[in-house]
C-alpha atoms as an extended CHARMM CRD file, in Angstrom:
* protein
*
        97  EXT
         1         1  UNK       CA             39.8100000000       39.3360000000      -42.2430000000  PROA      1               0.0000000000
         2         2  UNK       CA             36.7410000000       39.6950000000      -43.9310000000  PROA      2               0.0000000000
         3         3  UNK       CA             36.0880000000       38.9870000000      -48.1870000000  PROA      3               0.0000000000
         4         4  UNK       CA             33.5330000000       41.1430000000      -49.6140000000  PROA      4               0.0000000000
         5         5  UNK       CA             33.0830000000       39.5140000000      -53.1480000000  PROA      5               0.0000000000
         6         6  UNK       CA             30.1980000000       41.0390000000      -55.2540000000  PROA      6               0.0000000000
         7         7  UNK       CA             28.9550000000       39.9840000000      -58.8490000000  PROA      7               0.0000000000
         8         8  UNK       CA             26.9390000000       42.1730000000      -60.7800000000  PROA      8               0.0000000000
         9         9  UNK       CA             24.9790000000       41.9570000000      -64.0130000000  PROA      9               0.0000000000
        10        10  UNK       CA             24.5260000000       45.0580000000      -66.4040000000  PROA      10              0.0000000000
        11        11  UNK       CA             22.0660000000       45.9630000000      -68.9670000000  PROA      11              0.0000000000
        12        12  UNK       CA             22.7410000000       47.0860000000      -72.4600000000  PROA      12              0.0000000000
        13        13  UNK       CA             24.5610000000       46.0970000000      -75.4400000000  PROA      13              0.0000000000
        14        14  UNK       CA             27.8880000000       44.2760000000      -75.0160000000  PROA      14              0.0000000000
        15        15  UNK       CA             29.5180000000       47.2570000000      -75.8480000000  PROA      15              0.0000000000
        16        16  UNK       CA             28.0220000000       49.0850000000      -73.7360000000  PROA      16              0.0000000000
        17        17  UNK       CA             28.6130000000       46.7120000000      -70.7370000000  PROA      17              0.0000000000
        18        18  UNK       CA             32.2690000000       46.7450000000      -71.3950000000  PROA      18              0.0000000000
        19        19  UNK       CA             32.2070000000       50.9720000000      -71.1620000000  PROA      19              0.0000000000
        20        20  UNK       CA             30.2600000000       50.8120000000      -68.4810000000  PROA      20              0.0000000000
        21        21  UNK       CA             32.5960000000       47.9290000000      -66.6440000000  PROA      21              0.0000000000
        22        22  UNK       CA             35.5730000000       49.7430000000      -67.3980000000  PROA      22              0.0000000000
        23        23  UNK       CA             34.4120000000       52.8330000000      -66.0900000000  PROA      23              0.0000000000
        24        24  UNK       CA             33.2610000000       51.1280000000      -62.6470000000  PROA      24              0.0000000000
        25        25  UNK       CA             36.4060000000       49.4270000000      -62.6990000000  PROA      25              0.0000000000
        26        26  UNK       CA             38.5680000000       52.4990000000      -62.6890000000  PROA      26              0.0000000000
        27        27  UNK       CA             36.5700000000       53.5970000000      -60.0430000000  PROA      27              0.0000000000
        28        28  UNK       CA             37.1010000000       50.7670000000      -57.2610000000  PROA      28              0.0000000000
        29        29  UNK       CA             40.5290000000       50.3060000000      -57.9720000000  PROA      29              0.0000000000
        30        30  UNK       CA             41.0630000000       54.0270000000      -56.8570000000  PROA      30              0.0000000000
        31        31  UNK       CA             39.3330000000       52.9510000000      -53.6070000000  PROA      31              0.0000000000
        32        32  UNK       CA             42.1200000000       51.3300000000      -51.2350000000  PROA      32              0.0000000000
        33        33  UNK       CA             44.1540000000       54.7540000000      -51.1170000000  PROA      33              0.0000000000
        34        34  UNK       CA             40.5010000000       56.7060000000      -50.5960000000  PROA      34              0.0000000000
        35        35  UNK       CA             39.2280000000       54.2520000000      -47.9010000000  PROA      35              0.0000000000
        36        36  UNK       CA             41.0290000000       53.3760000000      -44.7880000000  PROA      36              0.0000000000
        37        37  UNK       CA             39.8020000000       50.2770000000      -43.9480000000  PROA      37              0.0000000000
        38        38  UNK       CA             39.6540000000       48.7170000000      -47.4520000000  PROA      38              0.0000000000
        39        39  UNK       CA             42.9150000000       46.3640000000      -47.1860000000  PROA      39              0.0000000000
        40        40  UNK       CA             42.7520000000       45.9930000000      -51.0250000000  PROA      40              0.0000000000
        41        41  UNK       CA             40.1580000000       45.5920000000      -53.9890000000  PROA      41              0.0000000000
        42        42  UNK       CA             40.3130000000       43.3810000000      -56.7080000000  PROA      42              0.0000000000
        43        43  UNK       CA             37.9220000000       43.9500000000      -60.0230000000  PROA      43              0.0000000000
        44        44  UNK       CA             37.3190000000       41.6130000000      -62.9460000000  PROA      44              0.0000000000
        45        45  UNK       CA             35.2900000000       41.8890000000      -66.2670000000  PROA      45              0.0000000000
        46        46  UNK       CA             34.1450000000       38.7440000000      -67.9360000000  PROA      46              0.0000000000
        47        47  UNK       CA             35.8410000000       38.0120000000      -70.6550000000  PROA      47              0.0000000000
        48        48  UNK       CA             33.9300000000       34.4760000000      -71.1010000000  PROA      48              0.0000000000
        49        49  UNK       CA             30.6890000000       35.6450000000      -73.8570000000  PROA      49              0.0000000000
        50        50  UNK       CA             29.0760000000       32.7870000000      -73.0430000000  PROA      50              0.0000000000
        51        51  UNK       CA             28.6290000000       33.7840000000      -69.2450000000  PROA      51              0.0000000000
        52        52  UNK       CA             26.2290000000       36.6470000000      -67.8350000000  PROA      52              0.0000000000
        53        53  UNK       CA             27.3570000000       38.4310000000      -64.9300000000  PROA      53              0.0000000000
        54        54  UNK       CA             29.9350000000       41.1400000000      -66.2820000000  PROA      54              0.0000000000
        55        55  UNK       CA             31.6920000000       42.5790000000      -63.0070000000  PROA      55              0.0000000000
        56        56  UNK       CA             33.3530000000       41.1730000000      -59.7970000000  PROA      56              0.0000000000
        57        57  UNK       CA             35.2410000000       41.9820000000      -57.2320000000  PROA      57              0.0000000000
        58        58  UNK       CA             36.9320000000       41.1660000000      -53.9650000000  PROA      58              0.0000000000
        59        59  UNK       CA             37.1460000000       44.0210000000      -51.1110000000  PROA      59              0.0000000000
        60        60  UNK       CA             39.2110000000       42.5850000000      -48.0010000000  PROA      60              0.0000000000
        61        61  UNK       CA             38.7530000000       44.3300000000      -45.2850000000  PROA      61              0.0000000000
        62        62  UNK       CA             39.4860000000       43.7160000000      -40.9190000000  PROA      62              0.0000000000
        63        63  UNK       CA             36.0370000000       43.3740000000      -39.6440000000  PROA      63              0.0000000000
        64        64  UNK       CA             31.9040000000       42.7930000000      -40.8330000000  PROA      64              0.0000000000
        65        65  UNK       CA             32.1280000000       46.2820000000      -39.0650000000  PROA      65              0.0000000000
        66        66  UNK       CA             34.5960000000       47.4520000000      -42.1050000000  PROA      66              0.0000000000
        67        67  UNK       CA             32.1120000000       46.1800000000      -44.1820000000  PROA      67              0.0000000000
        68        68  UNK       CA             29.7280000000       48.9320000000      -43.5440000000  PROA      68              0.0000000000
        69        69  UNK       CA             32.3790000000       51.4120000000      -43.2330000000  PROA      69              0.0000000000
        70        70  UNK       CA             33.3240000000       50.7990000000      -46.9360000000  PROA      70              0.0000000000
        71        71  UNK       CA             29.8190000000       50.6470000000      -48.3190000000  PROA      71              0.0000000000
        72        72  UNK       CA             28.9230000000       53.7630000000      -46.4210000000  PROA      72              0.0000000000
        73        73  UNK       CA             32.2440000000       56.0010000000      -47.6190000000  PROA      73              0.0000000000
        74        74  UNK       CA             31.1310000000       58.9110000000      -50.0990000000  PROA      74              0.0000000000
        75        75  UNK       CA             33.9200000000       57.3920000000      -52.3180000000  PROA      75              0.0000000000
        76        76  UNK       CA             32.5560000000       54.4230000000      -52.9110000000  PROA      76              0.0000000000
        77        77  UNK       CA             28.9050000000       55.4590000000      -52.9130000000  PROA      77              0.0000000000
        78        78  UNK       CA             29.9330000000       57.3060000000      -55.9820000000  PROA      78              0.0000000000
        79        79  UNK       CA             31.8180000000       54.5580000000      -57.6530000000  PROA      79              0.0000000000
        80        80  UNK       CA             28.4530000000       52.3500000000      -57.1180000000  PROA      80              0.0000000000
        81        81  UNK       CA             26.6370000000       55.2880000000      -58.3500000000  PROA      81              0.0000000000
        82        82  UNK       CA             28.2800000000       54.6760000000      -62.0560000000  PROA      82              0.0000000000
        83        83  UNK       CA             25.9290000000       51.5550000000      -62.0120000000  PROA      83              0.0000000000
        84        84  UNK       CA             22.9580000000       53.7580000000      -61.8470000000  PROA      84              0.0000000000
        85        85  UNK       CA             21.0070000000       52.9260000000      -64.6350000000  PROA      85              0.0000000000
        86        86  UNK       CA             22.7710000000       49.8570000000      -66.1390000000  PROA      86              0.0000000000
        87        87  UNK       CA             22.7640000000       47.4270000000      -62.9320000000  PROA      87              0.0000000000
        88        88  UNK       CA             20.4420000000       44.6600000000      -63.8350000000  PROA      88              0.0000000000
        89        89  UNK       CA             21.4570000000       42.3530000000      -60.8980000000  PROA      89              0.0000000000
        90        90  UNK       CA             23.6310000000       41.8670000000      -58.2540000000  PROA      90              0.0000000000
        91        91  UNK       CA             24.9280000000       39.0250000000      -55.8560000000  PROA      91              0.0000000000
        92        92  UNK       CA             27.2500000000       39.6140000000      -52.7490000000  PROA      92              0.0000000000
        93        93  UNK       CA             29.0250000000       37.4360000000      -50.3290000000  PROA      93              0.0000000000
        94        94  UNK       CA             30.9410000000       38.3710000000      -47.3160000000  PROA      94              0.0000000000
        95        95  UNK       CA             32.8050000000       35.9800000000      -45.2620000000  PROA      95              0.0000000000
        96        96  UNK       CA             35.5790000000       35.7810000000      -42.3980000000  PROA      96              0.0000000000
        97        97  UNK       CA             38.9160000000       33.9790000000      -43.4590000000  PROA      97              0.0000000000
Protein backbone atom coordinates (compact mmCIF):
# COMPACT_ATOMS: atom_id res chain seq x y z
CA UNK A 1 0.00 0.00 0.00
CA UNK A 2 1.21 3.16 -0.99
CA UNK A 3 0.35 6.94 1.01
CA UNK A 4 0.24 9.76 -1.28
CA UNK A 5 0.08 12.75 1.24
CA UNK A 6 0.30 16.26 -0.42
CA UNK A 7 0.32 19.80 1.31
CA UNK A 8 -0.39 22.74 -0.55
CA UNK A 9 -0.22 26.47 0.04
CA UNK A 10 -2.74 28.98 -1.66
CA UNK A 11 -2.64 32.56 -2.45
CA UNK A 12 -5.20 35.14 -1.62
CA UNK A 13 -7.07 36.45 1.20
CA UNK A 14 -8.10 34.05 3.97
CA UNK A 15 -11.35 34.09 2.68
CA UNK A 16 -10.55 33.38 -0.31
CA UNK A 17 -8.32 30.37 0.63
CA UNK A 18 -11.12 28.84 2.52
CA UNK A 19 -13.52 29.08 -0.96
CA UNK A 20 -10.99 27.98 -2.80
CA UNK A 21 -10.12 24.88 -0.20
CA UNK A 22 -13.57 23.98 0.01
CA UNK A 23 -14.09 23.86 -3.50
CA UNK A 24 -10.87 21.53 -4.06
CA UNK A 25 -12.04 19.63 -1.27
CA UNK A 26 -15.37 18.69 -2.74
CA UNK A 27 -13.57 17.76 -5.58
CA UNK A 28 -11.10 14.91 -4.22
CA UNK A 29 -13.48 13.51 -2.02
CA UNK A 30 -15.62 12.65 -5.19
CA UNK A 31 -12.46 10.87 -6.43
CA UNK A 32 -12.44 7.19 -4.85
CA UNK A 33 -15.85 6.27 -6.70
CA UNK A 34 -14.29 8.10 -10.11
CA UNK A 35 -10.84 6.38 -9.83
CA UNK A 36 -10.29 2.73 -9.58
CA UNK A 37 -7.25 2.44 -8.01
CA UNK A 38 -7.64 5.24 -5.42
CA UNK A 39 -8.37 2.95 -2.18
CA UNK A 40 -9.60 6.15 -0.40
CA UNK A 41 -8.78 10.01 -0.05
CA UNK A 42 -8.67 11.94 2.88
CA UNK A 43 -8.71 16.06 2.69
CA UNK A 44 -8.09 18.57 5.46
CA UNK A 45 -8.21 22.46 5.67
CA UNK A 46 -6.21 24.18 8.33
CA UNK A 47 -8.05 25.37 10.78
CA UNK A 48 -4.80 26.48 12.90
CA UNK A 49 -4.39 30.69 11.63
CA UNK A 50 -1.23 30.66 12.84
CA UNK A 51 0.03 27.90 10.31
CA UNK A 52 0.54 28.38 6.38
CA UNK A 53 -0.12 25.54 4.29
CA UNK A 54 -4.07 25.44 3.85
CA UNK A 55 -4.81 21.90 2.17
CA UNK A 56 -3.81 18.20 2.74
CA UNK A 57 -4.55 15.11 1.91
CA UNK A 58 -3.89 11.40 2.00
CA UNK A 59 -4.59 9.21 -1.33
CA UNK A 60 -3.88 5.36 -0.52
CA UNK A 61 -3.50 3.56 -3.21
CA UNK A 62 -1.86 -0.48 -4.16
CA UNK A 63 1.24 0.40 -5.97
CA UNK A 64 3.95 3.66 -6.89
CA UNK A 65 2.43 2.42 -10.28
CA UNK A 66 -1.22 3.62 -8.86
CA UNK A 67 0.41 6.60 -8.13
CA UNK A 68 0.67 7.69 -11.65
CA UNK A 69 -2.52 6.17 -12.55
CA UNK A 70 -4.31 8.61 -10.14
CA UNK A 71 -2.37 11.71 -11.04
CA UNK A 72 -2.85 10.97 -14.69
CA UNK A 73 -6.96 10.28 -14.48
CA UNK A 74 -8.95 13.21 -16.29
CA UNK A 75 -10.87 13.30 -12.93
CA UNK A 76 -8.39 14.28 -10.94
CA UNK A 77 -6.50 16.45 -13.41
CA UNK A 78 -9.56 18.55 -13.17
CA UNK A 79 -9.90 18.59 -9.46
CA UNK A 80 -6.04 19.85 -9.44
CA UNK A 81 -7.05 22.17 -12.10
CA UNK A 82 -9.32 24.21 -9.37
CA UNK A 83 -5.81 25.21 -7.97
CA UNK A 84 -5.02 26.97 -11.13
CA UNK A 85 -4.31 30.28 -10.22
CA UNK A 86 -4.30 30.22 -6.37
CA UNK A 87 -1.53 27.36 -5.74
CA UNK A 88 1.36 29.15 -4.23
CA UNK A 89 3.23 25.96 -3.12
CA UNK A 90 3.11 22.51 -2.83
CA UNK A 91 4.89 19.55 -0.96
CA UNK A 92 4.21 15.74 -1.63
CA UNK A 93 5.27 12.55 -0.08
CA UNK A 94 4.62 9.09 -1.18
CA UNK A 95 5.61 6.12 0.73
CA UNK A 96 4.98 2.19 0.98
CA UNK A 97 3.33 0.99 4.35
Amino acid sequence: MVKHIVSFKLAGTPEERKTIALKFKSALEALPEQIEVLRSMEVGINENPNETWDVVLTAVVDTMADVDVYAKHPAHVAAAGLLAGHKENRACVDYEC
